[in-house]
C-alpha positions as CSV (number, residue, x, y, z in Angstrom):
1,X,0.0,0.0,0.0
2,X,1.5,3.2,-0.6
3,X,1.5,6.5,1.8
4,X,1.1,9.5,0.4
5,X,2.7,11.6,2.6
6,X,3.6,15.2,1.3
7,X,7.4,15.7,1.4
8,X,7.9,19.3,2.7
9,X,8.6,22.2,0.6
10,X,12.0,23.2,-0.9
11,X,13.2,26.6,-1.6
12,X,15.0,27.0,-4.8
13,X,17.5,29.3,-6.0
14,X,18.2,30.1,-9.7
15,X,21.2,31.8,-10.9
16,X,21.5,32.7,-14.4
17,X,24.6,35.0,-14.5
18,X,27.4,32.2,-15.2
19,X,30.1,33.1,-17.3
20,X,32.7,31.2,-16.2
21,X,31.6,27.8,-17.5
22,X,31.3,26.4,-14.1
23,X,28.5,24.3,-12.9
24,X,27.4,25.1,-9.5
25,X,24.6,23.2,-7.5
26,X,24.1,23.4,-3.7
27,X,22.0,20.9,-2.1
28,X,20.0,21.0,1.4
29,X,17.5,19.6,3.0
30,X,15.3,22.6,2.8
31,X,16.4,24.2,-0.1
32,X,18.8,24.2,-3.4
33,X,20.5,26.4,-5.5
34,X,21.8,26.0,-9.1
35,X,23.7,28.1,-11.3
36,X,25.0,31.7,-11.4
37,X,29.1,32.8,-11.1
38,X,30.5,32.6,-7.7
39,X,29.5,35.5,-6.2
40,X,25.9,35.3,-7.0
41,X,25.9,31.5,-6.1
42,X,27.6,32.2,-2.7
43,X,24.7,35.6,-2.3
44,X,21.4,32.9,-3.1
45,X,23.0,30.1,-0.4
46,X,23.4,32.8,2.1
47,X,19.8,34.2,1.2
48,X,18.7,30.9,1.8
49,X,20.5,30.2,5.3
50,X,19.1,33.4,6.8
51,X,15.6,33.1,5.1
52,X,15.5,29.4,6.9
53,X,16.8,31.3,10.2
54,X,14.3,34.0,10.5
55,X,11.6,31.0,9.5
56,X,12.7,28.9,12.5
57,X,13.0,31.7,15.2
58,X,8.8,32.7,13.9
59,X,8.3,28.2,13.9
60,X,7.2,28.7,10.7
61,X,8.1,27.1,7.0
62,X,7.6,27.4,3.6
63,X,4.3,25.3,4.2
64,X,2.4,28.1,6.9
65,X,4.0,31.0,6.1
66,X,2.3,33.6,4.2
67,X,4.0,34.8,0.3
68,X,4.1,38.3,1.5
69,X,5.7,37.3,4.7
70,X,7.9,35.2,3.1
71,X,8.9,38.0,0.7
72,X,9.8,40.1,2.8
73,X,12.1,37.6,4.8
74,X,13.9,37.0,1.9
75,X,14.6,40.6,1.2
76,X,15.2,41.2,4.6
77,X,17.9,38.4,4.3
78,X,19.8,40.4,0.9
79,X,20.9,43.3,3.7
């Protein structure tokens, strides 16, 4: 018999500046990011750590939190 249980939400992250042929991928559990030069790869993981951060102190995740609130954690997590 098989479960159906819902695997939890990943976030992903998508660069698109790479010009300097290297492939880049960055797997966690909760999120992954693919692409972009090293700078910009390095910026999204970062992004990511902190968006995950904030998420945890508020005991939310991608599943219960709002878009909007979710946007503006991610912003918050550029500065």
């Amino acid at each position: 018999m098989k479960h159906n249980k819902k695997r939890p939400s990943k976030l992903l992250g998508l660069g698109l500046d790479n010009d300097d042929g290297h492939k880049r991928i960055t797997e966690a559990e909760r999120f992954s990011i693919v692409g972009g030069n090293e700078e910009t790869h390095q910026t999204l993981t970062e992004v990511a750590i902190k968006t995950f951060e904030t998420l945890d102190k508020k005991g939310k995740t991608l599943d219960t939190v709002e878009k909007k609130e979710l946007d503006d954690i991610i912003q918050n997590s550029l500065q």
